[in-house]
C-alpha positions as CSV (number, residue, x, y, z in Angstrom):
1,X,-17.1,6.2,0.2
2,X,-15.3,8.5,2.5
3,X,-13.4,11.7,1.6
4,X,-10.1,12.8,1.2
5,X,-8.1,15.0,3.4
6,X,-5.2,16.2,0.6
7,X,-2.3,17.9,1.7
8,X,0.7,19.0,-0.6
9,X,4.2,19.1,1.5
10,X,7.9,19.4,0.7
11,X,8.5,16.2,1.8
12,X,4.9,13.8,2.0
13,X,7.6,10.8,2.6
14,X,8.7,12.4,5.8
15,X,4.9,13.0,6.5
16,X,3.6,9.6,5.9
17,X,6.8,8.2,7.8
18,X,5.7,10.4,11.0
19,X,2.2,8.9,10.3
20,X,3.5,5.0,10.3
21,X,5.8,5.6,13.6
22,X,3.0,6.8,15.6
23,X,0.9,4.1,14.6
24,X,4.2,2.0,15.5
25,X,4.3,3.4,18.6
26,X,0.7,2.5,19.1
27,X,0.8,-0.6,18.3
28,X,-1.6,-3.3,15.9
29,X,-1.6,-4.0,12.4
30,X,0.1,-2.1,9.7
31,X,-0.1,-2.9,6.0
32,X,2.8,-1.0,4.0
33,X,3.2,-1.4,-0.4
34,X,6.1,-1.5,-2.9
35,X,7.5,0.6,-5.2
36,X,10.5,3.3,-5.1
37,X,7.4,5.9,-3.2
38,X,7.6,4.1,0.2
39,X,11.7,3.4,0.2
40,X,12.5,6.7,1.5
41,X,9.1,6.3,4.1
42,X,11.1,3.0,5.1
43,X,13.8,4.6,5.9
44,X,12.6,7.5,7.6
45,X,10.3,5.4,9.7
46,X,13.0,2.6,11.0
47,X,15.1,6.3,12.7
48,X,11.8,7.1,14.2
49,X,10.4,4.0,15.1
50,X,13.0,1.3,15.6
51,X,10.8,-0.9,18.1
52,X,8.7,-2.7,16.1
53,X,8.3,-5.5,18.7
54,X,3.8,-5.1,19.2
55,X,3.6,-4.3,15.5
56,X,1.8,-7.0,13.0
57,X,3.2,-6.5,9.5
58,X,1.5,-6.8,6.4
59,X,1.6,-6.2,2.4
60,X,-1.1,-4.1,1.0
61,X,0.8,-6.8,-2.2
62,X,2.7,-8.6,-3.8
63,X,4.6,-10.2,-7.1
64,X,3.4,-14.2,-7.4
65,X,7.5,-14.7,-6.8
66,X,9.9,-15.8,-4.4
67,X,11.0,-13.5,-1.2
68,X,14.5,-13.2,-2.4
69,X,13.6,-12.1,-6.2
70,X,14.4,-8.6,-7.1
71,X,10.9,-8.2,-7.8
72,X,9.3,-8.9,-4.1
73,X,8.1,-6.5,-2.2
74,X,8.6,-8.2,0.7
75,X,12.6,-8.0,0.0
76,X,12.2,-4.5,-0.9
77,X,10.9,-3.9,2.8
78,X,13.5,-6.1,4.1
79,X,15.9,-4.7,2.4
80,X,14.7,-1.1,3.4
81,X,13.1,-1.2,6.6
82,X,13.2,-4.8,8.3
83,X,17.1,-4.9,8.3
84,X,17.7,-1.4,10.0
85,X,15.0,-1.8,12.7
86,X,16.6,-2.3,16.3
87,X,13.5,-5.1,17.1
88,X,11.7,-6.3,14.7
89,X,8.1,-7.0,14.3
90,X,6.1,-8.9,16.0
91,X,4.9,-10.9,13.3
92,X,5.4,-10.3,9.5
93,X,2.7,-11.8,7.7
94,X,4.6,-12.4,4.2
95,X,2.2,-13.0,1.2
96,X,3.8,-16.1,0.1
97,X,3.8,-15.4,-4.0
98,X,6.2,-18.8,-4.8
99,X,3.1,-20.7,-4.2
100,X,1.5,-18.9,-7.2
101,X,-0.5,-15.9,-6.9
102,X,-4.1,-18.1,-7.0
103,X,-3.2,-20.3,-3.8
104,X,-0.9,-17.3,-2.1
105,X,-4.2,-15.0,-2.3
106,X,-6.3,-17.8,-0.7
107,X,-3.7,-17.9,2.0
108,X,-3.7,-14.1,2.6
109,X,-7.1,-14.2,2.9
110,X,-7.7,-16.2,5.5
111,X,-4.6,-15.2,7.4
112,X,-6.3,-11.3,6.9
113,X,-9.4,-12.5,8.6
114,X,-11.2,-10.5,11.6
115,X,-7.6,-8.6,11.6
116,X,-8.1,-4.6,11.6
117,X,-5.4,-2.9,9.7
118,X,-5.0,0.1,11.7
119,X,-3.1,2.1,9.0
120,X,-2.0,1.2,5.3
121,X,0.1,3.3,3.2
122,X,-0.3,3.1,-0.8
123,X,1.2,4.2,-3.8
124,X,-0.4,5.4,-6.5
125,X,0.9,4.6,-10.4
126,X,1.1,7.0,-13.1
127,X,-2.0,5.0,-14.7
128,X,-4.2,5.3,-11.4
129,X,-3.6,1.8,-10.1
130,X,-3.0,1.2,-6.2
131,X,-1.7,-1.9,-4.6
132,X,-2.0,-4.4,-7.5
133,X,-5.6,-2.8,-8.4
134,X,-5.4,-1.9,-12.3
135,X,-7.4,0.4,-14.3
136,X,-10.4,-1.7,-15.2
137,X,-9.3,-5.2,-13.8
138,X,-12.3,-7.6,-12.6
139,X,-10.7,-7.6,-9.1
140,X,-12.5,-3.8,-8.5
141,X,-16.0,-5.5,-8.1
142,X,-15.2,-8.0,-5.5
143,X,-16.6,-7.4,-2.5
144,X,-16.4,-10.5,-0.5
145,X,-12.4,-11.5,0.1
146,X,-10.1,-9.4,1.2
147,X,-7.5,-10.5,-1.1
148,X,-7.7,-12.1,-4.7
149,X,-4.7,-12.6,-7.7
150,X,-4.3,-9.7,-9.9
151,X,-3.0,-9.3,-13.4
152,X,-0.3,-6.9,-13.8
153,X,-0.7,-3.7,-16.7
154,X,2.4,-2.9,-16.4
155,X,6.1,-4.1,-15.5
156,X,7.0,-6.4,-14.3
157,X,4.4,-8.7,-15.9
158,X,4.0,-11.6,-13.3
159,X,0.8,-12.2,-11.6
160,X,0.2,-10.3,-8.3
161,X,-1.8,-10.4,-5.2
162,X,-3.6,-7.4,-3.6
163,X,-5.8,-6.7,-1.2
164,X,-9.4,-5.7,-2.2
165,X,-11.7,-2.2,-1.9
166,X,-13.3,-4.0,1.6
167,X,-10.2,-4.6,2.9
168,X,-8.7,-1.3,2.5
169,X,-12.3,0.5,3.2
170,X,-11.8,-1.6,6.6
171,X,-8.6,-0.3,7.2
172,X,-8.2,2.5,10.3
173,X,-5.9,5.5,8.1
174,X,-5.2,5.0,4.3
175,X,-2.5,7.1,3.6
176,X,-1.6,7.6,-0.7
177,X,2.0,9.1,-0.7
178,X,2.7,10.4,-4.5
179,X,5.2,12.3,-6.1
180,X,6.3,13.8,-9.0
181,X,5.0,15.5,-12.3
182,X,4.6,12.1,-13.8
183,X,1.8,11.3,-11.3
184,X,0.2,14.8,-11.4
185,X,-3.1,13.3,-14.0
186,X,-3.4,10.6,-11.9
187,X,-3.7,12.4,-8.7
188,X,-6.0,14.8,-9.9
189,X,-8.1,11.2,-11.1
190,X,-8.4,9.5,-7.8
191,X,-9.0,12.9,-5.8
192,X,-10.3,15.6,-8.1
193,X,-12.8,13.6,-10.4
194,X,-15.8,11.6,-9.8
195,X,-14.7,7.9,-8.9
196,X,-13.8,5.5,-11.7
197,X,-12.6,1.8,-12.5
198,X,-10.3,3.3,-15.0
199,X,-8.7,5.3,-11.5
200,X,-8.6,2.6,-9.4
201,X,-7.1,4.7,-6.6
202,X,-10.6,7.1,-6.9
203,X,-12.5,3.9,-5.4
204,X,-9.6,2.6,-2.8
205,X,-10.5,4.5,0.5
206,X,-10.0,3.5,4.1
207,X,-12.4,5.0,7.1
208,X,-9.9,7.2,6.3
209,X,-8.1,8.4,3.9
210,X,-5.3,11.5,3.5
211,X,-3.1,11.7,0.3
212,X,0.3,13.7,1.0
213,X,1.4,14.9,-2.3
214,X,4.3,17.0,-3.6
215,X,3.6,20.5,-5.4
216,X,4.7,18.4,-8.5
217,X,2.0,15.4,-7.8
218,X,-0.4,18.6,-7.3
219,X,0.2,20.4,-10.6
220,X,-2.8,19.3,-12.1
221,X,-5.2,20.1,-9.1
């Protein structure tokens, strides 16, 4: 497993959005995740990037529902980042979670094939999870697909879709953005302690793997 580069800022949202327009800029495949972490990266990103046009986009997951439910993170990133971009990407590989989270896994997977994520950014919940990757879940020992369904913890309980440890170990630059008090236990749990399927962010790396954290998200370090 590789290590951690940690670094507590102001602002990590502003960091990690720096992070995603240079890789932009660069060009590839990007993976980005849900959740109210990433909407002021999106933001942020679309000022500094706004030429998406030789970017692939992905979902590090998604809700089994459609991409118009309030629930999607796919309309959260539209809503967010897709709408205010000047060009848009050049492909945005949607997991497709109407068709159920079973077949829209099976679909990810293969689409995911041979791709090499070049950067993903992550969340990480106040119980440890990352992506749709819960504390304890089977989906933390599978180590041949890249993606599999997912059974949600917490709200909003639908079924999910995530992509697995190999697929994010595969991945270029993992980058964990967290912040707040309220994640300070389970920051010090996926950075501090020794790995653990009840952290599952302590066993998500990429070849590599930096976590920007507020001073809050720190407290416990």
């Amino acid at each position: 497993m590789s290590s951690v580069e940690l670094q507590v800022l102001d602002d990590p949202a502003a960091a990690a959005a720096e992070l995603l327009a240079h890789a932009v800029r660069r060009g590839g495949h990007v993976a980005v995740a849900g959740g109210s972490t990433v909407v002021p990266v999106f933001r942020r990103v679309a000022e500094l990037a706004p030429d998406w046009s030789t970017v692939d986009l992905w979902w590090g997951d998604e809700r089994a529902v459609a991409p118009d439910d309030e629930r999607s993170n796919f309309l959260l990133a539209r809503t967010e980042l897709l709408d205010r971009l000047q060009t848009p990407p050049r492909v945005v590989h949607r997991i497709e979670g109407e068709l159920g989270a079973e077949e829209a896994a099976g679909r990810y997977d293969a689409a995911l094939a041979g791709v090499p994520l070049g950067l993903a950014v992550n969340g990480i919940g106040a119980d440890g999870h990352t992506a749709s990757l819960f504390p304890n879940g089977p989906e933390l020992d599978e180590r041949a697909r890249r993606v599999v369904a997912t059974t949600a913890q917490l709200e909003p309980f639908v079924p999910r879709v995530s992509l697995t440890i190999p697929a994010f170990e595969a991945t270029g630059l993992l980058v964990y953005v967290a912040v707040g008090a309220n994640k300070a236990e389970a920051v010090r749990r996926a950075f501090a302690e020794e790995p653990s399927p009840a952290t599952p962010a302590s066993l998500v790396r990429g070849r590599q793997t930096l976590a920007l954290v507020d001073a809050a998200a720190a407290s416990q370090l």
